[in-house]
N, C-alpha and C positions, 0 to 999 in steps of 0.2 A: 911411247908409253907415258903414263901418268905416276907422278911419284907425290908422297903428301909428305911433310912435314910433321915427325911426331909429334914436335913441340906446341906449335902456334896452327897445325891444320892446314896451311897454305899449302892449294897443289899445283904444280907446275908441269910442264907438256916438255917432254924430252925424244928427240928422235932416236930410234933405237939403233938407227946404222951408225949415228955418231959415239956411240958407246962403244967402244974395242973392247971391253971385260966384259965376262957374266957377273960380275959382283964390283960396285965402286961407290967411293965413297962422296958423299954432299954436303954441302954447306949451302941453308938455306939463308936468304940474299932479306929476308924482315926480319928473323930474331936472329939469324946466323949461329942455331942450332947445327951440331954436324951430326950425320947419320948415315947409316951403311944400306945401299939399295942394292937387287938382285933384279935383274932381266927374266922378265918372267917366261916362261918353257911355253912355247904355243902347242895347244895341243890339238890331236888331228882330229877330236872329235868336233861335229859342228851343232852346236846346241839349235835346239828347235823354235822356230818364228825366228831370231835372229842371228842370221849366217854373216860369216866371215867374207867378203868382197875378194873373190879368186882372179876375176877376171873380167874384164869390159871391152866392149868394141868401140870406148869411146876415147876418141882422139884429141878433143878441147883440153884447153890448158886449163887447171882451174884458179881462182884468181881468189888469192888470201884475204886480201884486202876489201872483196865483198864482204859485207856483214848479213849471215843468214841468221835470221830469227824467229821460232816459231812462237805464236801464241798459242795458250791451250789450258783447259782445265775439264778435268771430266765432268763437273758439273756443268748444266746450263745456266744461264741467264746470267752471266758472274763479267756481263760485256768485253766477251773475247773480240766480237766482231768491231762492237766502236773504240775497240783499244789498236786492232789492227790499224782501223782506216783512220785515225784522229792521230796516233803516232807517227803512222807513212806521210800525213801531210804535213804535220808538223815536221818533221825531218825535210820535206822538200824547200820547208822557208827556209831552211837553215841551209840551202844549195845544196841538199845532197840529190843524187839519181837513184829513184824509188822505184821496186817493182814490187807489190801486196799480189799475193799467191792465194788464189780463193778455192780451199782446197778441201770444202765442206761441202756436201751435198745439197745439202738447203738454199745453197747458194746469195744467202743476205749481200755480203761482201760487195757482190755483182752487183746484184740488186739496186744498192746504196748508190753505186755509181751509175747507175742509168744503161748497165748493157744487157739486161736479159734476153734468155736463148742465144748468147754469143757461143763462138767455142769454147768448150774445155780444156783441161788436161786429158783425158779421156779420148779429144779427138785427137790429140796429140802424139798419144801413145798406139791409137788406132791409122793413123796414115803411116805407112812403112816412109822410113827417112826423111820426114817432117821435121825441120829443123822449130824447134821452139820459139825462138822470134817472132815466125810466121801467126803464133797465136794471142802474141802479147798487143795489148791496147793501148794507147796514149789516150789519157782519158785528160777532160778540160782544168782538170787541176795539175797538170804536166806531173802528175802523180801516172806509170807505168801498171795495166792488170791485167793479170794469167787470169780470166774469167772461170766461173763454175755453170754448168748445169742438170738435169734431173740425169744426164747420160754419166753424170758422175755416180752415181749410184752402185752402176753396173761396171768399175774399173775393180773394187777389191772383189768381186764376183767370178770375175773371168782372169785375173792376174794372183789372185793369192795362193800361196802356196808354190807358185810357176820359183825358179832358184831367181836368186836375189830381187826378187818382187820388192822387198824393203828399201831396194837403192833405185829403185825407179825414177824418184823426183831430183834425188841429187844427181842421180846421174844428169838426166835431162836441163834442170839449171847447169851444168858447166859449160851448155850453149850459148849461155847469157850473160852470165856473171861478169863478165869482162863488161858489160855495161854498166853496173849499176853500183851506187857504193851499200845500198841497203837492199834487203830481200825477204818482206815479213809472209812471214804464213798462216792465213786463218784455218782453221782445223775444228772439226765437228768435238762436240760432248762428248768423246769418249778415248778409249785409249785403246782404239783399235787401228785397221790398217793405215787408214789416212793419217793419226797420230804419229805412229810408227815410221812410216815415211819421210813427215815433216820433220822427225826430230832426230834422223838418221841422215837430213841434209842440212842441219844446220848446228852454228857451235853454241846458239845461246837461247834458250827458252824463257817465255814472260810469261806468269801464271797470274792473271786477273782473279783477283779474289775480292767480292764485297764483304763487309763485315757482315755475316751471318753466320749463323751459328757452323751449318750443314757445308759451307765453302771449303773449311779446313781440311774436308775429307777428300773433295778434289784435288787441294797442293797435293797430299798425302800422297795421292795414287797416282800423280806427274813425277813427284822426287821419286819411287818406286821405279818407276819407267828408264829416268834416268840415271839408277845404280844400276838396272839391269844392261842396260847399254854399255855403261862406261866399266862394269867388271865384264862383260861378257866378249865385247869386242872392243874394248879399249879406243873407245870413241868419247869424249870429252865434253861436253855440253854445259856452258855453266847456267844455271837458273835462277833469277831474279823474280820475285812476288808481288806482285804489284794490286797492289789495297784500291778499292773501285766502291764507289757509289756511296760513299762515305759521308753519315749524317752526325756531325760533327755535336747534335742538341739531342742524339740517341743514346740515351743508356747502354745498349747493348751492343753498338756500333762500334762505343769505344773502348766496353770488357773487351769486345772478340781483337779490336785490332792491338789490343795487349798481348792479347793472347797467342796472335800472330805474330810478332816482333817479340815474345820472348822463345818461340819456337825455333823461328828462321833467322833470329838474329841480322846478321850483316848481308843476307841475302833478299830482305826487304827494300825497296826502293824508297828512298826521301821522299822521293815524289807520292802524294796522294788524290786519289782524281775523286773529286768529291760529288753526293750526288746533286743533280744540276738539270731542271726542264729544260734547256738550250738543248741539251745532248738528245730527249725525246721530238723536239720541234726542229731541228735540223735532218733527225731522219727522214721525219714526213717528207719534207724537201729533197729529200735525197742530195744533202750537202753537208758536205765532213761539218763540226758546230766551228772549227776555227776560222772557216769560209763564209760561215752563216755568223757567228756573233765575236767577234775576235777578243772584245772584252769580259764575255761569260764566266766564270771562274774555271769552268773545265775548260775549256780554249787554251787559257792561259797553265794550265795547267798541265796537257797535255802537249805542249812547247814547253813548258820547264821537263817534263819525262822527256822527251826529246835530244834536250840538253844535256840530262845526267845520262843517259843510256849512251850518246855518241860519245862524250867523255872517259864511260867505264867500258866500254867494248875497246876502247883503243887503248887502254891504261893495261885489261888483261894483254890484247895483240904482243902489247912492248914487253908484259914480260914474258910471253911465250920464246919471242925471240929471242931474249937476252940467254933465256933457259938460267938455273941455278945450277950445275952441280960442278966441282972446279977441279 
């Protein structure tokens, strides 16, 4: 379960089997406020679209230490897909084992790396006992891809609604996970099933937002998503904001990113990926821009997000284990 901090807000991830009481007391471990927590009563109704995980025929061990990460915003064009594939490479300079999960229809992601009409997840979930591996790509930037195609389409058509449809991806990554130290997810415009999936298997979501006005409305409808998750089945997801396309000589580029940062306060990243022609002349090419201009300001930018994000993913990890309550 998840417990917060009435003082300072700070929430922390507590196993519920290591609790012997219904009711105990904490002391949290940043302002060392003490505070009386109660185990919350599970109850047997199962709220509707997302259900409580009763049961699985899956026997993978899953591996903590992976870092699953979805990108997402309900709006479009706010560069969910060049923040997935500019991130995932960046992370691989940095020696990490990368697999980008291209989990949008439209299939850009693919695209960008040069495998179209490869397999899907789709086929994946359509071959009976199809191990996942079997679908993943090593693509020429030793960057690892679960490819998309139009047969993606037709996965929340014929699986929604079916019981635990929402655990489908995570289930399926605990076939892999033991490979990889990172697992990002592109995810279409919207906050529907693919959404739902990706953000039901991973602990940390990135919300690309440019300075425009209309962006805000997407965070809005992401952090929604993930209160409904985290009070409904007590699945934890932390969510970072990440400011994109940013014209540092724009008036109103830098009202909104005020505006952003006095919102989301500490869940804004440092990191700002500014807007950058490299980033549109590297698509062309179909070559992440760090590949294509290493010096570009976004290049180098998006290995500084790289940097802060491996840092704060393992800064949460240490204190999940340490856990606070004494």
């Amino acid at each position: 379960m998840i417990i917060t901090c009435g003082k300072c807000k700070t929430k922390y991830r507590i196993d519920d089997k290591a609790v012997p009481k219904d009711e105990f007391k904490v002391r949290c471990t940043k302002c060392k406020h003490a505070f009386l927590v109660k185990k919350p009563s599970v109850s047997s109704e199962v709220p509707p679209h997302i259900k409580r995980k009763t049961e699985t025929a899956i026997t993978y061990k899953d591996n903590p230490d992976c870092k699953v990460i979805t990108i997402c915003n309900q709006k479009g064009g706010v560069a969910k897909t060049t923040t997935c594939l500019n991130l995932a490479t960046s992370l691989v300079q940095l020696n990490k084992r990368v697999l980008v999960v291209d989990f949008d229809v439209q299939s850009n992601l693919t695209l960008l790396l040069g495998h179209k009409d490869a397999r899907s997840f789709f086929e994946v979930i359509d071959s009976e006992d199809a191990n996942l591996s079997e679908f993943i790509i090593k693509t020429k930037y030793n960057l690892s891809l679960l490819p998309s195609n139009s047969k993606m389409a037709l996965l929340s058509k014929t699986h929604m609604g079916q019981d635990n449809f929402e655990y489908m991806l995570r289930d399926k990554l605990l076939e892999v996970k033991q490979n990889f130290d990172y697992i990002l997810i592109d995810t279409p415009p919207s906050g529907d099933f693919y959404t739902l999936n990706a953000l039901l298997a991973s602990t940390s979501a990135i919300v690309p937002a440019p300075c425009e006005y209309l962006s805000m409305n997407g965070i809005s409808h992401i952090e929604g998503m993930i209160k409904v998750i985290q009070n409904k089945i007590n699945h934890f997801i932390d969510m970072s904001v990440l400011v994109t396309k940013f014209d540092k000589n724009n008036t109103v580029s830098q009202v909104v990113l005020e505006k952003i940062k006095s919102r989301y306060k500490l869940k804004v990243l440092k990191t700002i990926i500014e807007y950058d022609q490299k980033i549109q002349e590297s698509e062309i090419v179909q070559t992440p821009a760090i590949i294509y201009d290493s010096e570009s300001p976004a290049s180098r930018q998006y290995l500084q997000l790289a940097n802060e994000v491996n840092e704060k993913l393992f800064a949460v990890a240490a204190r999940e284990k340490t856990g606070s309550y004494l």
